[in-house]
N, C-alpha and C positions, 0 to 999 in steps of 0.2 A: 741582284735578286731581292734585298730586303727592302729598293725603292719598292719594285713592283709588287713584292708580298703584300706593303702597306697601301698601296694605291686599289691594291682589289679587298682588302679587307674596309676597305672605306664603301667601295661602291655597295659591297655587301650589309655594311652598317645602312648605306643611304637605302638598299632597298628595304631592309629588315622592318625600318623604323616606321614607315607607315601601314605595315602589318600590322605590328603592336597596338597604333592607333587603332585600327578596324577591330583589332580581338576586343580591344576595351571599349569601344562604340556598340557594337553587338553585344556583350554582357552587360554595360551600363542599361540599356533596352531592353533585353530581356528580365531581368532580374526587375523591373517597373511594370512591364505590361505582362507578368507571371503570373498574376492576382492576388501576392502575398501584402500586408497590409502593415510596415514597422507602426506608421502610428497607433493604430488599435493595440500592437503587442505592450509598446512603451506606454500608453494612457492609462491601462486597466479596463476592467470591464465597467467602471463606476462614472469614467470620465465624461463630462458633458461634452455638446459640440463645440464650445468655445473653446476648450478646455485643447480638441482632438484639432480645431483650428490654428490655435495659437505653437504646438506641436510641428502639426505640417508647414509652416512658416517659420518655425526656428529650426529646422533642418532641409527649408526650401524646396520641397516638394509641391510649394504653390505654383512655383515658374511652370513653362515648359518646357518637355523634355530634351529639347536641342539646347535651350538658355541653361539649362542644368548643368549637361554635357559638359556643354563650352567653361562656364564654372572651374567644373573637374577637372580637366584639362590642364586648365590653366594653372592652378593648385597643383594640380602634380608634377607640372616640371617646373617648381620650383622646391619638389619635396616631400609638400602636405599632400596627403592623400586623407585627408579627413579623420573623423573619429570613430571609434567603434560606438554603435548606435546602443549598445547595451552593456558596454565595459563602460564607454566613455574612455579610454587609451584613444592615443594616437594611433592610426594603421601602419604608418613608416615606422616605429618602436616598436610594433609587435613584429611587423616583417622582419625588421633588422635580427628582433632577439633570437627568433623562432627559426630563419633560414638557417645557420649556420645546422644547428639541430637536423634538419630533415637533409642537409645536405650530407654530412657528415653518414646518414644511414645510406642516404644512396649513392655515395662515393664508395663506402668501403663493399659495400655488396654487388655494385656493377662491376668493380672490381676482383673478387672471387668469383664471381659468376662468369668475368671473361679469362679468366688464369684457369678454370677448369673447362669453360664450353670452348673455349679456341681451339686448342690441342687436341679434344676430343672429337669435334666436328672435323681439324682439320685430317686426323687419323682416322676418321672415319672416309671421307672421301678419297682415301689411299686405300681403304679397305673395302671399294663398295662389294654388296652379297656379301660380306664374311661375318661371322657369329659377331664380331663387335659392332659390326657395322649395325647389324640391327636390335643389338643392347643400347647404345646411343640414339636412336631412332626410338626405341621404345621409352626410352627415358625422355627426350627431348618430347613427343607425343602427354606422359605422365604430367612432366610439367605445365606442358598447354590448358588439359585439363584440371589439375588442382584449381580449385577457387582459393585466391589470396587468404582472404578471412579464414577459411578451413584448416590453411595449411599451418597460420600464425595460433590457431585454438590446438590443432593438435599438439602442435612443437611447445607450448604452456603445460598442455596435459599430460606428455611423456615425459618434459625436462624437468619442471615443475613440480608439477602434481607426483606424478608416478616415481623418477628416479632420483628426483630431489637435488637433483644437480647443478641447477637454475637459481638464481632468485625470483621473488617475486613480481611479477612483469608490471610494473605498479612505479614509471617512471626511470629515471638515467640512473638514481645512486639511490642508496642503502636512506632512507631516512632519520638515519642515525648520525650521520655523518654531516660535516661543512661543504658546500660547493665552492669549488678551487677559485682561485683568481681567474675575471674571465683573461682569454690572452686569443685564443683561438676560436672559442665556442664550443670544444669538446672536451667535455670532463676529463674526458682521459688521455688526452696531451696533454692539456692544462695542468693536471696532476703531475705528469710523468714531468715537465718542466720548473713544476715547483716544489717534487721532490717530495711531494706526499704519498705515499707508495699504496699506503692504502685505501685510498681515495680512489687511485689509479684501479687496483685490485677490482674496487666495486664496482667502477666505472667498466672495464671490459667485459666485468660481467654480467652486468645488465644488460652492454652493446652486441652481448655474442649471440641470444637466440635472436634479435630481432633482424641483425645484420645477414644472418644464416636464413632468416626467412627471404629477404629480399633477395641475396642468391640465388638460391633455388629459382623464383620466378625469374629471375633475370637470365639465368643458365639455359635455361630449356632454347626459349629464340635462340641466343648467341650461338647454341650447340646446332641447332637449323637451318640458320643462316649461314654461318662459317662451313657445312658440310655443303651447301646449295652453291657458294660463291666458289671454294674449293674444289667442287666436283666439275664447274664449269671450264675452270683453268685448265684440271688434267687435261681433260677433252680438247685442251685448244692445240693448233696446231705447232708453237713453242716446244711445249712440254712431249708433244709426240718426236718432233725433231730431237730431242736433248737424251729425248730414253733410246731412241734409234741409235746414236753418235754416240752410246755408249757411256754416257755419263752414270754416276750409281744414284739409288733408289733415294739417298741420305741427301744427296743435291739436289735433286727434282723435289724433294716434298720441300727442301729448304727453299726453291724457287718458285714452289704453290702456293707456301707461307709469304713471302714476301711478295706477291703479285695479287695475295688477296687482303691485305691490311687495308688498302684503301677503301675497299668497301667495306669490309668487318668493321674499321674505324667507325666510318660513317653510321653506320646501323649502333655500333656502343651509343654514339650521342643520340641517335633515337631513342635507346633505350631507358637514357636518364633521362629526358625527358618526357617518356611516356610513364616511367615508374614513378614519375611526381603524383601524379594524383593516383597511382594505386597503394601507392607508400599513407597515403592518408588511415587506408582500413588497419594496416599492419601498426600506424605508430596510437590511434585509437584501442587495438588490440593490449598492446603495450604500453597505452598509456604515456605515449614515446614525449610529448607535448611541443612537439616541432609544427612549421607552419602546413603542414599536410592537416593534422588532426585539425588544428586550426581554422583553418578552409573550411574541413567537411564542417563542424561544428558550426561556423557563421552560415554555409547554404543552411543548413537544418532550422537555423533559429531563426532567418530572414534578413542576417545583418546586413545590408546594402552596401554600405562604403569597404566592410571587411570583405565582401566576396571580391569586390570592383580591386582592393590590392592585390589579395590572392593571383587575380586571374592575373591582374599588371606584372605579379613575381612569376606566371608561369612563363606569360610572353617574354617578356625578360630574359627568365634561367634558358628559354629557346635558341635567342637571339645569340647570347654570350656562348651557350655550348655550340651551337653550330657555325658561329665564327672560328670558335678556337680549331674547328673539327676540319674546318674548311684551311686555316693556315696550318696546320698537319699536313691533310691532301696536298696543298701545295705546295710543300717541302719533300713530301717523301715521292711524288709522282711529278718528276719534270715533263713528262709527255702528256702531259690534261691541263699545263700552264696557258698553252696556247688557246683552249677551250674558256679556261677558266674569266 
């Protein structure tokens, strides 16, 4: 089985990969023909035209657009993906430092988000019409509608502001404090491993409103999905034989639960992948300074090489999560091997 696992996670590698190319072909082009202008921003307003000349030719913007491309390209698979046109940092240093950051927010909130919408969806599909059923429905509905930014300003203003229970959303730690030895990228294993307690302390508790905000959004689908895929199974013709033959209520929802992981699975890595760029407003809000803000912050100011990483880390974190999501599927569903 683990020849075959690896022989289909290769063919999925080989098709992935020149997707990624296209996503980074198509943003390389848009983000040029947009009409935003880096050199005028980096000249000043005072700069002559040699001045604004010799600018577009130290950052090669004299080529054309396909010679440019090709360029980037070639630089980035060996690493360099260029510098930030208005830090001057490397983009591979800032990706590097910044991922673990935004990952970390949206691991541990897709995370709570599928540890409460799973069980809720899938007891709701055991319940369809009944009072809970449409308290789960109305909350998953709730969800859909909150706007991210909204939900991250209120949860400052009641935790924060009003009950004083929060810190202030103004970064990962207490700025009072030393940040830990990097080891993982998150303050707070980092601490919890090097035994600095209070570190660890500030660290969770900066990570708590923000990570509770991304639950929330990420719960509402999960709780949607999981009651849609779930509802589907009752209905199938299995589960009518199994409740017929007498089996009790506790094994039929256990064999709803396990017949609907594979697509609930599926849908969680959509999920982290979609909440990458919604995770940008929430670490913005928070001040989070993971490569979400990051991103938003380089489209806003025009930085060209920092969007063109960005977009390279989304296709990327795509590629990686729906591999790992696919050798899942294929482990836990031997009957869609033969598909697969």
């Amino acid at each position: 089985m683990w020849v075959q696992l690896f022989r289909f996670l290769l063919r999925r590698l080989a098709v992935s990969l020149p997707l990624v190319v296209g996503v980074v072909f198509v943003t390389f082009m848009l983000v040029r023909i947009g009409g935003g202008d880096p050199v005028a921003l980096l000249a000043g307003p005072t700069a002559s035209a040699q001045e604004h000349a010799e600018i577009r030719k130290g950052l090669g913007l004299d080529q054309s657009l396909v010679t440019q491309f090709g360029i980037y390209i070639s630089k980035a698979a060996q690493g360099d993906l260029g510098q930030s046109w208005l830090s001057s940092k490397q983009v591979s240093e800032e990706i590097a430092k910044r991922a673990l950051v935004t990952l970390e927010l949206l691991l541990w909130g897709v995370a709570i988000g599928a540890l409460v919408g799973i069980p809720l969806g899938a007891r709701a599909a055991a319940r369809r019409g009944s009072t809970f059923d449409q308290v789960v429905r109305a909350l998953s509905l709730a969800g859909f509608s909150i706007p991210t930014y909204w939900l991250g300003l209120i949860a400052i203003l009641t935790f924060f502001y009003a009950l004083e229970l929060s810190p202030a959303p103004m970064g990962r730690l207490d700025a009072s404090l030393i940040t830990p030895e990097r080891i993982t990228g998150s303050y707070f294993i980092d601490a919890l491993l090097r035994g600095q307690w209070e570190v660890a302390r500030s660290a969770l508790s900066h990570l708590l409103l923000p990570v509770m905000t991304v639950a929330v959004v990420a719960c509402a689908p999960i709780m949607k999905h999981t009651r849609a895929i779930a509802s589907e199974i009752v209905d199938s013709e299995f589960i009518r034989f199994a409740r017929s033959s007498g089996l009790g209520e506790r094994r039929i929802r256990g064999m709803v639960l396990r017949n609907s992981m594979v697509p609930v699975l599926t849908f969680l890595g959509t999920e982290i992948v979609g909440l990458l760029g919604t995770s940008s407003l929430i670490e913005l809000i928070f001040s989070w300074g993971g490569i979400g803000q990051w991103g938003l912050q380089s489209i806003l100011n025009g930085d060209f090489a920092a969007i063109q990483g960005y977009v390279l880390f989304a296709a990327l974190l795509s590629v990686v999560v729906f591999i790992i999501i696919d050798a899942a599927n294929y482990i836990l569903e031997p009957r869609g091997r033969e598909r697969m």
